[in-house]
C-alpha positions in Angstrom: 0.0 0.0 0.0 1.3 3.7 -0.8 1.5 6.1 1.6 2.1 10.0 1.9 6.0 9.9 1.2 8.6 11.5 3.9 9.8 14.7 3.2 13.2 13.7 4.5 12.9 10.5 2.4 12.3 12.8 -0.4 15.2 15.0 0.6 17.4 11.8 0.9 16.9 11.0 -2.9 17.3 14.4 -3.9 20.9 14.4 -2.8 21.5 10.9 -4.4 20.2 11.9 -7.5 22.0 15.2 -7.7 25.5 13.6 -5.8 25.7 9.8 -8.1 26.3 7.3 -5.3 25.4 7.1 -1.4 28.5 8.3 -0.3 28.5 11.5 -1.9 24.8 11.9 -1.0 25.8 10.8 2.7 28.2 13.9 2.2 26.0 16.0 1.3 23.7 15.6 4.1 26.0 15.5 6.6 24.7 12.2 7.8 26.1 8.6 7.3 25.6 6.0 4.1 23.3 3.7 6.0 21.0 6.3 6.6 20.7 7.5 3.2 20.4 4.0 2.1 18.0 3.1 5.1 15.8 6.6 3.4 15.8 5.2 0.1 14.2 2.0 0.6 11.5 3.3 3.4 10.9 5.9 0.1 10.4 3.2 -2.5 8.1 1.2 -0.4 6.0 4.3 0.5 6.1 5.1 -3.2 5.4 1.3 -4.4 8.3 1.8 -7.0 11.9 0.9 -7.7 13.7 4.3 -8.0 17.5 3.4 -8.1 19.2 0.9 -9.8 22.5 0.0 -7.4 25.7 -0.9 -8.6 28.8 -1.0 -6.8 30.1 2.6 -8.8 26.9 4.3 -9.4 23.6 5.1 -8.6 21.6 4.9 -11.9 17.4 6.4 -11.4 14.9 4.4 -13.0 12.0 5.7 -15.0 10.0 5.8 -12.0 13.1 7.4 -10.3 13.4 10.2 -13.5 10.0 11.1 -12.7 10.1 11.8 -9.1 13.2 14.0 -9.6 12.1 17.3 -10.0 9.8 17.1 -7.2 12.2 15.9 -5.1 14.3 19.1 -6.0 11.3 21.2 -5.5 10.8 20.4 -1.9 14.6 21.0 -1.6 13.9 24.7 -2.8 10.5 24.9 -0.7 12.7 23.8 2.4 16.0 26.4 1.7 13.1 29.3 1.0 11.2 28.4 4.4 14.9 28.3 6.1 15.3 32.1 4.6 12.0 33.3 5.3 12.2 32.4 9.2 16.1 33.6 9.3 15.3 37.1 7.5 12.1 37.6 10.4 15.0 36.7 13.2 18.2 38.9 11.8 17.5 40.7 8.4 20.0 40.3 5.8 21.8 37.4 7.0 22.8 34.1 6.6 24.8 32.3 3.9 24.8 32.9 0.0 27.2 31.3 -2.8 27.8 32.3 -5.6 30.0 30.7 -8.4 31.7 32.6 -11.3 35.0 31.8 -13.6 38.3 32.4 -12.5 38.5 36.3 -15.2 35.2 37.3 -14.2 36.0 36.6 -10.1 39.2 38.3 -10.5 37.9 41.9 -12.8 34.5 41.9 -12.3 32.7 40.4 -9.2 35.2 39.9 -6.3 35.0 43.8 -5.8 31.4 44.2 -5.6 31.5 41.3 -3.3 33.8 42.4 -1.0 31.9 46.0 -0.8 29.0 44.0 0.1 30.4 42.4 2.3 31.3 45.2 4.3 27.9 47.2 4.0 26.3 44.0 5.2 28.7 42.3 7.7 26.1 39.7 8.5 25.7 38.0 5.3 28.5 35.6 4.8 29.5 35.1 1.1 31.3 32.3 -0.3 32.8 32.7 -4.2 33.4 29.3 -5.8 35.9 29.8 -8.8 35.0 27.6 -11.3 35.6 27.2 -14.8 32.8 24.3 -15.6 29.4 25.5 -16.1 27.8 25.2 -12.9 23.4 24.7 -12.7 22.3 26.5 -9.8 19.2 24.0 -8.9 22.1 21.0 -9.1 25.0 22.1 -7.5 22.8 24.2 -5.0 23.6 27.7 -5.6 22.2 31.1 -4.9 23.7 33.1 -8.1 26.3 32.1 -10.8 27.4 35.0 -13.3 28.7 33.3 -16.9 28.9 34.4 -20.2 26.2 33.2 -23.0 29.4 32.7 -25.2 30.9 29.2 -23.9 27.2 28.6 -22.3 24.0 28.7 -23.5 21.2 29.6 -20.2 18.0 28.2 -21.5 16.6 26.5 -18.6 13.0 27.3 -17.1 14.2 26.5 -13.7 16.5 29.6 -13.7 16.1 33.2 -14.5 19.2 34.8 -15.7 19.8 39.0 -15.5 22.1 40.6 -18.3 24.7 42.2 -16.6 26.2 43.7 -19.6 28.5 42.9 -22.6 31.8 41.8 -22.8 34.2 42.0 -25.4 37.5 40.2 -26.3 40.1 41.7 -28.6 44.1 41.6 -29.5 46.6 43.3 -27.4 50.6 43.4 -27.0 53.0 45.5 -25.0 54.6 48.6 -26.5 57.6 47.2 -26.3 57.3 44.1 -28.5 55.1 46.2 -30.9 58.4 48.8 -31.1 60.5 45.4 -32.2 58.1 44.3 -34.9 56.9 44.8 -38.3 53.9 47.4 -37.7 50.2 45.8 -38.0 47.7 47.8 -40.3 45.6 44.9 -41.7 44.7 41.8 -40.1 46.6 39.8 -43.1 50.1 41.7 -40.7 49.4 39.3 -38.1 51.1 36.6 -40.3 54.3 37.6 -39.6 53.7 38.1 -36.0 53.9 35.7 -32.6 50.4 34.9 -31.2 49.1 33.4 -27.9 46.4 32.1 -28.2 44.4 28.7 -27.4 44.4 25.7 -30.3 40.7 25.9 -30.8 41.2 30.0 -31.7 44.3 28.7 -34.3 42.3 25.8 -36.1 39.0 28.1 -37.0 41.2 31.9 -37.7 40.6 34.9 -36.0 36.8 36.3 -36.7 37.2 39.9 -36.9 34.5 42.1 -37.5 34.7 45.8 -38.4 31.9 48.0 -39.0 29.1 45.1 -40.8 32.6 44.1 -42.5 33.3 40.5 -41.6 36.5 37.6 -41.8 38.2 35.4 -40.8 41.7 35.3 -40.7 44.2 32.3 -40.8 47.0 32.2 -37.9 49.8 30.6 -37.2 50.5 30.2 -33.5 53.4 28.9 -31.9 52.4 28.3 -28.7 48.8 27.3 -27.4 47.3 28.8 -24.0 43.9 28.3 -22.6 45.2 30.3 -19.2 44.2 33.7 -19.8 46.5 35.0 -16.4 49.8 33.4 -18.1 48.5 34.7 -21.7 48.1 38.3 -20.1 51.6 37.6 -18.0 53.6 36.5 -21.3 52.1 39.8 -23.3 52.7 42.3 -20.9 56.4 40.9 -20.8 56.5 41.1 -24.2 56.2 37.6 -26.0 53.5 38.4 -28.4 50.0 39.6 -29.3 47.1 37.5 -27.8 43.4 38.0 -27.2 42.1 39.3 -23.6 38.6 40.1 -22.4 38.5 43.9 -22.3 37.6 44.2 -18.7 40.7 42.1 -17.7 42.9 44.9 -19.5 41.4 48.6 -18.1 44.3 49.1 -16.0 47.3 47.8 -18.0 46.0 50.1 -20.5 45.8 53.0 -18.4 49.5 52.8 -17.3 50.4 52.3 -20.9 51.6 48.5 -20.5 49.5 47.1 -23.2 48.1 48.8 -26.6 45.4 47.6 -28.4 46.4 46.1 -32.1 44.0 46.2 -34.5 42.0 48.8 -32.6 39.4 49.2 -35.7 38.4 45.4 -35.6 36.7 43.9 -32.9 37.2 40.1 -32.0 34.3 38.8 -29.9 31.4 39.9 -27.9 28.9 38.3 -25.9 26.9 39.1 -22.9 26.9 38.3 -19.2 23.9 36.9 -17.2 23.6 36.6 -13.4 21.6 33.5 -13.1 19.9 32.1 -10.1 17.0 29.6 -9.5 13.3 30.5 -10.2 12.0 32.2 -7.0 8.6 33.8 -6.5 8.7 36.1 -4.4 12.4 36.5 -4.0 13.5 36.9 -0.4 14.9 39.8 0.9 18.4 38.6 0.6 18.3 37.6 -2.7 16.5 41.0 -4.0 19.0 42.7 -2.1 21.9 40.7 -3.3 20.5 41.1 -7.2 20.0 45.1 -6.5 23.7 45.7 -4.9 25.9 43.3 -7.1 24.4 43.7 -10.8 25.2 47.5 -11.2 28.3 47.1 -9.5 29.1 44.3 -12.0 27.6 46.4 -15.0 30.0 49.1 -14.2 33.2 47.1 -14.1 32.1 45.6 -18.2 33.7 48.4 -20.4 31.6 47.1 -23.1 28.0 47.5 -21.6 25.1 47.9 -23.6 22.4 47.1 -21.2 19.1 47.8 -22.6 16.3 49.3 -20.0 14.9 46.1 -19.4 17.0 42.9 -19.3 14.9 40.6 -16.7 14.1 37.2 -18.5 14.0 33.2 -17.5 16.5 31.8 -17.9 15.5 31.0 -21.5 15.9 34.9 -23.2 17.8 35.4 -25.7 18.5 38.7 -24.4 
């Protein structure tokens, strides 16, 4: 017979459907293997369905198991809203929130604004993960993540993502190794020039656009980097011309220790979204959080174009 299943049954499987194998969920509970295990089947009997398959590596779901998933996450989100609601009544803007960015965007753009907020709200305790993977919000149990709709795409209903702004990327060298070398007027110069760049930039060419003018052009690299610190390192000290994000550049620029090449051609652009899980109403935190960080991180993109709305799930093409 079925019965009305336990929310902390339901809260069990969440975290071994989101975590792989009862370890990691155990982990993620802060609570031992057994119990997890012990959770699982109590669940599956009150459901009157198989939900895992077991192996000794990995915890596969069952059809059953796929279906009962994003309820399971939803009473995880109703739980972590009725935790904020009751925390904000007893100390206002407090409490934890995480946010995850990638390692440029943390370092130019969001690590500032976070450490302003933290001070002008010294109870809120913030935690940046650096990450370079695409992180979901809902799945690895995040308040905010700000990525770029270049290398990701944010089309998921689940999440609402806010455009910050626009960034751009774009070639730049030091004065010094531009003073030793054959000058650059056309994008066919950079032939005979040293570039830093990363193998999947070198296999397709350089797509340069200037004006509604177009192309593509073929390079030659030497040496591959997908670090952009130890591509910015190696330009400022003079080893060649390589492409940066513009907002990683403002100050190297304005001490004259890079120069732009190819000012007249822009390389790439793409916007920025702050993306967090689909909450209605949002708390106080999070409004506050959304209302104190996204100007600060519009400000910091040299390339903004914001438009005068730019709220959207997290399907929008904006």
């Amino acid at each position: 017979m079925k019965t009305m299943p336990s929310p902390d049954n339901l809260l069990a499987f969440d975290a071994l459907a989101r975590a792989g194998s009862f370890t990691a969920a155990a982990d993620l509970l802060d609570c031992n293997k057994s119990l997890v295990s012990a959770r699982i089947k109590e669940l599956e009997r009150e459901m009157g369905a198989a939900l895992v398959l077991r192996s000794t590596r990995k915890v596969a779901l069952t059809e059953a198991g796929e279906r009962l998933r994003p309820h399971a996450a939803r009473l995880r989100e109703t739980v972590a809203q009725a935790r904020m609601a009751v925390d904000e009544t007893q100390s206002g803007l407090a409490g934890p929130l995480t946010i995850s960015t990638t390692s440029s965007l943390a370092q130019y753009v969001l690590g500032s604004a976070l450490s302003e907020m933290a001070t002008v709200y010294p109870e809120l305790k913030l935690s940046l993960q650096v990450n370079n993977r695409l992180q979901d919000p809902v799945a690895d149990v995040l308040d905010f993540c700000l990525r770029s709709a270049r290398s990701h795409t944010v089309h998921d209903e689940s999440l609402v993502a806010r455009l910050a702004g626009y960034a751009s990327e774009n070639l730049y060298a030091s004065p010094a190794y531009l003073a030793r070398h054959a000058p650059i007027r056309q994008p066919a110069d950079l032939a005979a020039h040293r570039l830093l760049v990363m193998e999947s930039e070198q296999e397709g060419g350089l797509l340069l656009k200037r004006g509604e003018q177009l192309l593509r052009q073929p390079i030659a690299a030497q040496l591959y980097l997908d670090h952009y610190p130890l591509r910015a390192e190696l330009a400022l000290a003079g080893h060649g011309i390589t492409l940066l994000a513009d907002y990683s550049v403002q100050r190297h620029l304005a001490r004259g220790e890079l120069a732009r090449v190819l000012p007249e051609w822009c390389c790439d652009y793409w916007p920025i979204y702050l993306v967090h899980p689909f909450r209605t109403p949002l708390s106080r935190k999070y409004q506050t959080f959304i209302d104190f960080v996204l100007p600060r991180v519009a400000a910091a993109l040299p390339e903004n174009r914001l438009q005068p709305s730019h709220e959207g799930r997290a399907n929008s093409t904006r």
